[in-house]
C-alpha positions as CSV (number, residue, x, y, z in Angstrom):
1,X,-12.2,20.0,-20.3
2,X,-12.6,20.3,-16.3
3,X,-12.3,17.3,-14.2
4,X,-15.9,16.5,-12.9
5,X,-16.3,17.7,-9.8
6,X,-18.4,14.8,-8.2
7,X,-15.9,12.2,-9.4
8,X,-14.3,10.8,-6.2
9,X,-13.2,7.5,-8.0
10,X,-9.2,8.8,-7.2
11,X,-10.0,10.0,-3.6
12,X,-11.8,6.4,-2.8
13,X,-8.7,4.8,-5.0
14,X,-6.0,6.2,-2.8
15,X,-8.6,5.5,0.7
16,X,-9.0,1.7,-0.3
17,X,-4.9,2.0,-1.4
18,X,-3.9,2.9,2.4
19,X,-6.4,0.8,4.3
20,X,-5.1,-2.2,2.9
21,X,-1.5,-1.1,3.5
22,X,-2.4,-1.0,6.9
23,X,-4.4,-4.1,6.4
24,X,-1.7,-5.6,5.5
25,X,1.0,-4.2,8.0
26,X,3.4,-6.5,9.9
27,X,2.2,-4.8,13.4
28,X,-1.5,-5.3,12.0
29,X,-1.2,-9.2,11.6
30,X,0.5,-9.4,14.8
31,X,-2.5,-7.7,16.8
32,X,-5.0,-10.0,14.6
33,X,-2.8,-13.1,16.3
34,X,-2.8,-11.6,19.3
35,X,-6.8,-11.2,19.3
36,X,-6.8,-14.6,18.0
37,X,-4.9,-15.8,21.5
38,X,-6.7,-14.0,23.9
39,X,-9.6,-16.0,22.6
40,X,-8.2,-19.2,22.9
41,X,-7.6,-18.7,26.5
42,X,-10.8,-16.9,27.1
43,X,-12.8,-19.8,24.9
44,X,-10.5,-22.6,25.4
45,X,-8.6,-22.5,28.2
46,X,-11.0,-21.3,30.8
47,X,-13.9,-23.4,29.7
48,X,-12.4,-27.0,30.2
49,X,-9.7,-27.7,32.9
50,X,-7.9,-31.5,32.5
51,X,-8.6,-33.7,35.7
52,X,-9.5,-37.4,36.0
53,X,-7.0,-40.1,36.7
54,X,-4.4,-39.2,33.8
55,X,-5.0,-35.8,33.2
56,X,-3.0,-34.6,29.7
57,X,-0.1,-31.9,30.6
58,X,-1.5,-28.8,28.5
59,X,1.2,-27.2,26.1
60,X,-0.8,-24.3,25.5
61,X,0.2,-24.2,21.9
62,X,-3.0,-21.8,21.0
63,X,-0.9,-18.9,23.3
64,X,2.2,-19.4,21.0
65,X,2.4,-16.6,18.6
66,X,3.7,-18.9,15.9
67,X,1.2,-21.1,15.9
68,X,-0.9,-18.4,13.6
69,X,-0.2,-17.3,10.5
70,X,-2.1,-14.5,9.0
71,X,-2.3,-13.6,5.2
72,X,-3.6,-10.1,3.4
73,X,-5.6,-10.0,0.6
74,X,-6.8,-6.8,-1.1
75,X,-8.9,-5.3,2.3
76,X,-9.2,-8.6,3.1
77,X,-7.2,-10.5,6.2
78,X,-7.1,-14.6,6.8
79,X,-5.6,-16.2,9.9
80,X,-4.9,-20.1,10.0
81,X,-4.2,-22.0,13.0
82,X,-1.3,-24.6,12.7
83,X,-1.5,-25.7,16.0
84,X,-1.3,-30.0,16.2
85,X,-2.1,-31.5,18.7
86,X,-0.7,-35.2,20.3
87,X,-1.3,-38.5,18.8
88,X,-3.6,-36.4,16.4
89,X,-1.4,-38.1,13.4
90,X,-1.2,-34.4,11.8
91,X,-4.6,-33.5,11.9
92,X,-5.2,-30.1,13.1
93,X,-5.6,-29.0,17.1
94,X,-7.8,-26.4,15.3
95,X,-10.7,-28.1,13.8
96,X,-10.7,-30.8,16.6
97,X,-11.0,-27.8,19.3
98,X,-13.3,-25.5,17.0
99,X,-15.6,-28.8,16.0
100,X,-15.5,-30.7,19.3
101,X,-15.2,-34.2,17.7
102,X,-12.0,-36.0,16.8
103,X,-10.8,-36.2,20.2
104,X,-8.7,-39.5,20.3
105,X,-7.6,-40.2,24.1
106,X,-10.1,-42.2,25.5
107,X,-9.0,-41.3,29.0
108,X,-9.8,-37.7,28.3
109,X,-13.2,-36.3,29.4
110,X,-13.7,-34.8,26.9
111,X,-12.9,-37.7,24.7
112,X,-16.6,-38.8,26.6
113,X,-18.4,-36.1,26.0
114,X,-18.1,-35.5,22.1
115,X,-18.9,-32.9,21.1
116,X,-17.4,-30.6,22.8
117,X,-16.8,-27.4,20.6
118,X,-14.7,-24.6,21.8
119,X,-14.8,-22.3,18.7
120,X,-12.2,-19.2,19.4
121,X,-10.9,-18.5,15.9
122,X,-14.3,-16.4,15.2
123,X,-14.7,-14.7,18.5
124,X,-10.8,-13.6,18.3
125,X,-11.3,-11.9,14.4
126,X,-14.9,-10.5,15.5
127,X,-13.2,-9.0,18.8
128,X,-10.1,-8.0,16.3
129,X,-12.5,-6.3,14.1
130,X,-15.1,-4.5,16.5
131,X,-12.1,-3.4,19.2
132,X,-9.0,-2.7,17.0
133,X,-9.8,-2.7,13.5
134,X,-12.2,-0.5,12.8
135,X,-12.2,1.9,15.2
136,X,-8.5,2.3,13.9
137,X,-9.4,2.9,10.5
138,X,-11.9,5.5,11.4
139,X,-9.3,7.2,14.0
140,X,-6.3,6.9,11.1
141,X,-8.0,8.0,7.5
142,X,-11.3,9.1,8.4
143,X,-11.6,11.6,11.8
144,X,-10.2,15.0,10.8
């Protein structure tokens, strides 16, 4: 008996198969954690600059590449920040910078002005996704 010819199900099999080979790619992470940086310096960095009396000595630990660690799951992709902070007691840099409470220095302006969110984590996947992603897949397995 033929195959039937509208039966795509092996076609879209090995598609989904390669995108999340690529999804899941060493070189693929690493642009997602570089996205991720840019972010932090565009979101972070550049929107509150230490001054007062005792200004903290920034270690920029939301530049380091090491700091982020992404995962793979089937066409799926997760980073996690694991930057800490000082004096934070192991709580993470990430949801005290992404929240904008949980600032502990009292000497710190911002430590006056809770909250003071300064999400990056989304704006680095979006930009990720809209920039690199997905105009990749489309250039890769879908522009003949």
């Amino acid at each position: 008996m033929a195959k039937d010819p509208f039966d795509f199900s092996d076609v879209f099999a090995d598609l989904e198969n390669k995108i999340n080979n690529f999804m899941s790619a060493p070189d693929t992470q690493e642009v997602l954690q570089r996205y991720t940086m840019r972010a932090a310096e565009e979101e972070v960095y550049a929107a509150y600059t230490p001054g007062g009396k005792n200004p903290y000595k920034r270690r920029y630990s939301l530049k380091n590449i090491d700091t982020y660690e992404v995962t793979s799951g089937r066409l799926s992709m997760t980073i996690t920040s694991h930057a800490k902070g000082q004096g934070f007691a192991g709580d993470s840099l990430t949801d005290v910078i992404e929240s904008g409470t949980g600032y502990e220095w009292e000497n710190s302006a911002i430590y006056a002005n809770q909250p003071y969110p300064r999400p990056w984590m989304e704006k680095g996947v979006n930009d990720f996704t809209d920039d690199y992603l997905l105009p990749t897949i489309h250039d890769t397995f879908f522009n003949d």
